[in-house]
Each structure stands twice: as structure tokens, then as C-alpha cells.
C-alpha positions in Angstrom: 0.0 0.0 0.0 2.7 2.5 0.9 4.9 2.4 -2.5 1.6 3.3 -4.8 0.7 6.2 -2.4 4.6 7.0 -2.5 4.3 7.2 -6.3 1.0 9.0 -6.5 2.0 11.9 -4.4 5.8 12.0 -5.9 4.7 11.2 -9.8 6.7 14.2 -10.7 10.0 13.1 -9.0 9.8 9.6 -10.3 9.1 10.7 -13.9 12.6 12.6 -13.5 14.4 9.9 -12.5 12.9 7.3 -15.1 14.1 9.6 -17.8 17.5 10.3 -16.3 18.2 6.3 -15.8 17.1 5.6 -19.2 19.0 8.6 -20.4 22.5 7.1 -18.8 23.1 4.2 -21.1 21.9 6.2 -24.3 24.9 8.9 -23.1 27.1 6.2 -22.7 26.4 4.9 -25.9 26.4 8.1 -27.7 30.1 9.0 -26.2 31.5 5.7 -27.5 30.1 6.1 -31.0 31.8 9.7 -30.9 34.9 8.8 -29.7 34.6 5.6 -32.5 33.7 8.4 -34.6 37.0 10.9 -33.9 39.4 8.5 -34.4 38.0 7.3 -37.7 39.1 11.0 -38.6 42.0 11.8 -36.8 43.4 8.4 -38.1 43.6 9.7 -41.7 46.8 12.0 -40.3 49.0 9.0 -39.9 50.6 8.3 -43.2 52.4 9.3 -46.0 52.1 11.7 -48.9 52.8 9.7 -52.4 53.2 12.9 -54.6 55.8 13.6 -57.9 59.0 15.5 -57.3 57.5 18.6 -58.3 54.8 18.7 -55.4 58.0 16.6 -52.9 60.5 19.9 -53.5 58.1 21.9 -51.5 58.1 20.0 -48.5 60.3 22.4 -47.1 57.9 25.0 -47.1 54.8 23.2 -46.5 56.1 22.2 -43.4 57.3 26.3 -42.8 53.8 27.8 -42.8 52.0 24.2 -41.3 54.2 25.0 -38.2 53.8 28.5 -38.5 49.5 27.9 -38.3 49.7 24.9 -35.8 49.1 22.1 -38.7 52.2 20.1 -39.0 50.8 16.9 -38.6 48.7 17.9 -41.5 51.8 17.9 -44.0 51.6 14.7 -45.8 47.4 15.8 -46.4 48.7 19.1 -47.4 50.9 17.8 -49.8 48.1 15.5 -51.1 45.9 18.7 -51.8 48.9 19.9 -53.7 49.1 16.9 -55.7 45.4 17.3 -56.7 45.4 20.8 -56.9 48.3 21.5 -59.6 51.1 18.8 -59.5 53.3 21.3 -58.1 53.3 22.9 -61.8 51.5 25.9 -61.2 52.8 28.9 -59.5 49.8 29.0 -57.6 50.7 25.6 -56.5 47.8 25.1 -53.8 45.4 27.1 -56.0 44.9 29.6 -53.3 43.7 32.3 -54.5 40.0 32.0 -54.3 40.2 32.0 -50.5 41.2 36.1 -50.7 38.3 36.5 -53.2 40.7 36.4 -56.2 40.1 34.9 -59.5 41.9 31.5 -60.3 45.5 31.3 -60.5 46.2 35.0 -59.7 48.7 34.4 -57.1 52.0 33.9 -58.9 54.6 33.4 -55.8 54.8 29.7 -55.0 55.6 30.5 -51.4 52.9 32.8 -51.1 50.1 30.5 -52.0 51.8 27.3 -50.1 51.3 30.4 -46.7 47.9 31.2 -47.9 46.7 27.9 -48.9 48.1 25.7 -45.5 46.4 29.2 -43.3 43.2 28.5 -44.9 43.6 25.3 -44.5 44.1 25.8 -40.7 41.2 27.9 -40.2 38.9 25.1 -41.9 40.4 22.3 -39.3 39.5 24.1 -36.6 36.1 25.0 -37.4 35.4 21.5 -39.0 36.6 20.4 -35.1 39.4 18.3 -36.6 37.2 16.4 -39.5 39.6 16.0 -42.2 37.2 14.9 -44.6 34.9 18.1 -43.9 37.8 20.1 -44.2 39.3 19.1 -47.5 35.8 19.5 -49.0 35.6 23.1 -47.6 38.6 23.9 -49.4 36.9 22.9 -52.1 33.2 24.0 -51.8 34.3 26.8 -49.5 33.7 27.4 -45.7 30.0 27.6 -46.1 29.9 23.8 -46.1 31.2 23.0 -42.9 27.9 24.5 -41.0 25.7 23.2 -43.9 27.3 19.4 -43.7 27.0 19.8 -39.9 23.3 20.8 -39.7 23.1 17.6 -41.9 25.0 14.6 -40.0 28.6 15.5 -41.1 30.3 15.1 -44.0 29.7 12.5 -46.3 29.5 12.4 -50.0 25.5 12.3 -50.7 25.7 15.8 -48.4 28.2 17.4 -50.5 26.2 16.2 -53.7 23.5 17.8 -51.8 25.2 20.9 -51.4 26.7 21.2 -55.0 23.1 21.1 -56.4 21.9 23.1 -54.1 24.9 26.0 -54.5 24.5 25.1 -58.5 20.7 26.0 -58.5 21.1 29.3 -56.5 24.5 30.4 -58.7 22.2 29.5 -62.2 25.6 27.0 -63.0 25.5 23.5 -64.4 27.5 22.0 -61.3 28.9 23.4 -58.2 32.7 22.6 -57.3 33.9 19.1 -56.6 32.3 16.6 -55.1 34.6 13.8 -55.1 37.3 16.4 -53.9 37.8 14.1 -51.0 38.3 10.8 -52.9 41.0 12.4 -55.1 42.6 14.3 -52.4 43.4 10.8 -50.6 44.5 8.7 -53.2 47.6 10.6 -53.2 48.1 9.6 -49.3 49.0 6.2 -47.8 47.4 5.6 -44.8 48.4 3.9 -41.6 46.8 3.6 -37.8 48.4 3.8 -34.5 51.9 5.0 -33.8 54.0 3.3 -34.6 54.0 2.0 -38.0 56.8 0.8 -38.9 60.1 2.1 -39.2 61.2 5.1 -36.9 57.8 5.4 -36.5 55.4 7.7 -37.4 56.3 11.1 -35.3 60.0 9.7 -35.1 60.3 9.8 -38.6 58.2 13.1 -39.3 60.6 14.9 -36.8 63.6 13.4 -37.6 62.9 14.8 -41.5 62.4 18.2 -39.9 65.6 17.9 -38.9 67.3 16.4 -41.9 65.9 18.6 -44.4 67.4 21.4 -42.6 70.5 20.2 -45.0 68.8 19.7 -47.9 71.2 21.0 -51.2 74.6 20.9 -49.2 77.4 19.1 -50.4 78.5 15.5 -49.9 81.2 15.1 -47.4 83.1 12.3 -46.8 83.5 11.7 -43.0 81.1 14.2 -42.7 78.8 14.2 -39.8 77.6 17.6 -38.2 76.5 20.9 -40.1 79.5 22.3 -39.8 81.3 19.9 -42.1 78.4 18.9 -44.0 77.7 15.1 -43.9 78.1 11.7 -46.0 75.5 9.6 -46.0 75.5 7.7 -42.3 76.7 10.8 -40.8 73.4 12.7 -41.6 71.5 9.9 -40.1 73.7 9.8 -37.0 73.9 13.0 -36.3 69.7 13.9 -36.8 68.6 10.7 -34.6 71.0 12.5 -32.0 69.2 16.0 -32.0 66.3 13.5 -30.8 67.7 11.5 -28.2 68.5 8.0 -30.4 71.4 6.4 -30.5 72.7 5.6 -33.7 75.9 4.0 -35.0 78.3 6.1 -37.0 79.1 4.1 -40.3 76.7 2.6 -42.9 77.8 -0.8 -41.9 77.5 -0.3 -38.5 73.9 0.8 -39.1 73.1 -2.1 -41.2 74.1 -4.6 -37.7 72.2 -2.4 -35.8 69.1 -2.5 -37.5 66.7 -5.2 -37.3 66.3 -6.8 -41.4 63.1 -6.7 -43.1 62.2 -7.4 -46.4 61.1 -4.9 -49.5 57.2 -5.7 -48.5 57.5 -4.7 -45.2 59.3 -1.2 -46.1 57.5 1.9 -44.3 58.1 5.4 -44.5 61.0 5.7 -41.8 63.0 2.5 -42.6 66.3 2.6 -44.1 67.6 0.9 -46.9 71.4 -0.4 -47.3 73.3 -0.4 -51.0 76.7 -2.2 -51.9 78.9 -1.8 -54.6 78.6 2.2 -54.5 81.9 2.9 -53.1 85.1 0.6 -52.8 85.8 1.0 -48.9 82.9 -1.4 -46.9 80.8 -3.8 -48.3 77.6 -1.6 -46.8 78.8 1.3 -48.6 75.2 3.9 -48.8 72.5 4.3 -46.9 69.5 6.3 -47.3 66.1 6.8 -45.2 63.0 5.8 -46.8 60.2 8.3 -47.5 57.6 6.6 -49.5 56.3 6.7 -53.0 59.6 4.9 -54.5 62.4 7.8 -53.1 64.4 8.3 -49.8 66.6 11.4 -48.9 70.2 10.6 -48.4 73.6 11.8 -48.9 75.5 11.3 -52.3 77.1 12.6 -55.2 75.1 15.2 -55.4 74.5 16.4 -52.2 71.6 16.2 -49.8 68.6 14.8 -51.5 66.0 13.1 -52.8 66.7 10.0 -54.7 64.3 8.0 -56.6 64.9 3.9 -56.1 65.6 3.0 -59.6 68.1 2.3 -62.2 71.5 2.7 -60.3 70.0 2.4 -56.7 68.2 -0.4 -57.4 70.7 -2.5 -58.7 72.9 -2.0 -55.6 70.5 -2.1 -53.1 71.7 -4.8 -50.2 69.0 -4.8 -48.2 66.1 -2.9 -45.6 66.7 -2.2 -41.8 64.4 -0.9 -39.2 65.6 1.0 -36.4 65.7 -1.2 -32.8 62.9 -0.1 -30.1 65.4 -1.0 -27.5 67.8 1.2 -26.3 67.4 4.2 -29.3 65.9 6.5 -26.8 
């Protein structure tokens, strides 16, 4: 008798708490599709760019203004637009200047439009909350897409086909941007998940490039290993991995013991790959860093560079080595 009087004369309080306990799991549930949801996105940063030479020799600067505007992690993506947007044979490589209200192609500095295009790219990240599929189609569609795609579920592609007719209708066009913008960005980008992936790993590798590339276009030096003297081609890689706290051994053939083998399927962005034959004084006589797409940056002939792995490389390549988790740090 006393819990139905109970529960006439406090109806209002337990309504309250129904709702609120059957609330809980649905919060619960709701946070762990989220988070599920985030790291679908966030895990699109970890990978490479595969891009030609002409988009690769603007690295440099790509990774400049991506620092400057908080995006570094965003480099091999940003490269990938720049793949897409020109082939890095345009002055206005990242087709920039639409976002200052310009007509196309009227910025003709390179560096200028890398600044401009990775600072509007920044500005899209932050307010697409770290979507990277969101934002790459805003750079595309323009920033009027982000509150549009998130008033309709997100981003995905039936929303921007959505929003294409929709813009295409109101300008009186035929079609309205590009709605696979996405799709083509990405197929120039290899992606991985998790830290690490293989080689140096990941962040390893992206900072120890930072480094390295510091020294891109100086001269070969044989027993080089510091700026001061230039480097050869172990000393570069000794003397970056240092800067980082990683210990690594001074020649090429000491490098090649000290890293663990793998074969050419296995070879990640970050691995290093051995030649013989190059140079009469040690059987492991090269070695250069692999950076994906067929190339690796290393120290020859020519200086510091990028090498693509053909023709002579290829013939004397002796094998690939991954740097040991144990004691490098």
C-alpha cells in the first residue's frame, strides 16, 4: 500500500528519475560512438604523402607555414591537396587564390600560396573540429559547407552532392565545385593507424625529416657528420637521430648490424635501406632513409637529397633495416 501512495504523491520526482536512468546508457552509448567516430578521422593523419617530385621539393615550405599555423601533422594531407590541386606545376601551386576573393591562379609566388593555402587550410580544421574529410571538401566548396554538412549529420558524399546542387541552383551553373574532392585528395596519401607503423615510426620519422631537411642541397662530405662539415651519407642519419635523443651508429655498416632486417614488403616510410657496390671501402657502402612513394633522402654525389629507387640504386641495393625499439631512446 505505501509504495503506490509513494508514487502517487511524488509522480513528478519519479518521472525525473525514469528519464534520467534511461537517459545514462543512451549517453554512454552516444560518447563511445563519438569517440569511435573521432578517431575514424584523426586516423587519416597518420601516413604518407605519395606525390611527384615537383609537389615533394616543396616540403620544405609546406612544413614552414604548417608550423607557423599549428598544422604540422597535416603535412603529408597538405601535400596531397597539392598533388590534386596542380602537380606542383603551377605557381599557384595550392590554387589559393579564391580564398582572398581572387580569380583562379592569380597568385604567382609559389611561397605565397603554399602560406595562404596551409592558413586557410588551418582555419577550416579548426572549425570542421578536426574532421579531415569536412575540411578538405571546404577547401573545395568553401567554408560555407562545414555548418551546412553539420546541420546535416557530417560530411559525407551524398551531403556534398546535396550541397553542390543546391549552391549550382542558387548560382544558375551546371554544377557546383567538386564533389569527389575528397576521394581524389586521398588517393595521393597512404594511410596507416596507430603510432607506430613501422620504421622510426610515425612522429619519429616526421621529426627526424624536420631535422634532416634542414641540410637539404649541401654538399657531400666524406667523413662528414655535423653541419658544420656537411655530412656523407650515415653521418646525416647519426647525427639527426642524436638532435632526438637515439642512438645511432656512425658508419653505414655499423647501421646495417644495428638495425633489425626486413624485407622490401614490409618497407615503411621511416626505414632505411642499405646499398653495396657504391663505393670501394665497406661492403655496406650507402645508406638512405625511406620516405615513400619509391624515393628516400640521403647523402651522395650530389648532395643532400631526394633519390628515386631506380636504375642505379636499385641494382645495388643490399638490403632494408628498421631502427631497434630497445635502447634508441
Amino acid at each position: 500500500m505505501y509504495a503506490p501512495i509513494f508514487l502517487i504523491k511524488n509522480w513528478r520526482y519519479v518521472l525525473i528519475a525514469s528519464v534520467f536512468l534511461f537517459m545514462i546508457p543512451l549517453i554512454m552509448i552516444g560518447g563511445i560512438f563519438g569517440q569511435y567516430n573521432n578517431q575514424s578521422d584523426s586516423s587519416i593523419v597518420e601516413g604518407s604523402a605519395k606525390v611527384s617530385d615537383a609537389v615533394l621539393r616543396y616540403e620544405p615550405l609546406v612544413r614552414k607555414y604548417a608550423q607557423m599555423y599549428g598544422v604540422e601533422k597535416y603535412v603529408p594531407i597538405l601535400l596531397a591537396k597539392m598533388q590534386q590541386e596542380s602537380g606542383g606545376t603551377l605557381p599557384d601551386v595550392m590554387q589559393s587564390s579564391e580564398s582572398l576573393g581572387l580569380p583562379p591562379n592569380s597568385i604567382t609566388d609559389p611561397e605565397y600560396s603554399i602560406k595562404v593555402g596551409v592558413r586557410y587550410f588551418s582555419k577550416l580544421i579548426k572549425t570542421a573540429h578536426g574532421d579531415i574529410k569536412l575540411a578538405l571538401q571546404s577547401y573545395n566548396f568553401g567554408g560555407g559547407f562545414i555548418p551546412y554538412a553539420e546541420e546535416h549529420g557530417g560530411y559525407s558524399k551524398e551531403v556534398a552532392i546535396d550541397f553542390s546542387n543546391m549552391m549550382a541552383a542558387k548560382m544558375g551553373w551546371d554544377s557546383y565545385g567538386d564533389i569527389n574532392y575528397v576521394d581524389h585528395v586521398l588517393r595521393y596519401y597512404n594511410q596507416t593507424t596507430g603510432l607506430p607503423v613501422g620504421g622510426v615510426g610515425t612522429k619519429t620519422f616526421e621529426n627526424v625529416m624536420k631535422i634532416a631537411l634542414q641540410f637539404q642541397g649541401m654538399p657531400y662530405q666524406w667523413g662528414g657528420h655535423n653541419p658544420a662539415t656537411s655530412f656523407d651519407c650515415s653521418g646525416l642519419w647519426e647525427w639527426s637521430l642524436k638532435q632526438l635523443g637515439i642512438y645511432f651508429p656512425r658508419t653505414a655498416q655499423e647501421q646495417y648490424a644495428y638495425t633489425q632486417r626486413i624485407s622490401k614488403d614490409q618497407l615503411r616510410a621511416g626505414d632505411f635501406i642499405f646499398f653495396t657496390g657504391t663505393a670501394s671501402h665497406a661492403n655496406i657502402s650507402h645508406v638512405g632513409i625511406y620516405v615513400g612513394n619509391g624515393r628516400m633522402y640521403n647523402s651522395n654525389d650530389n648532395g643532400v637529397t631526394y633519390s628515386a629507387l631506380d636504375g642505379y640504386w636499385t641494382k645495388h641495393i643490399a638490403g632494408y633495416g628498421r631502427l631497434k625499439e630497445m635502447g634508441n631512446q
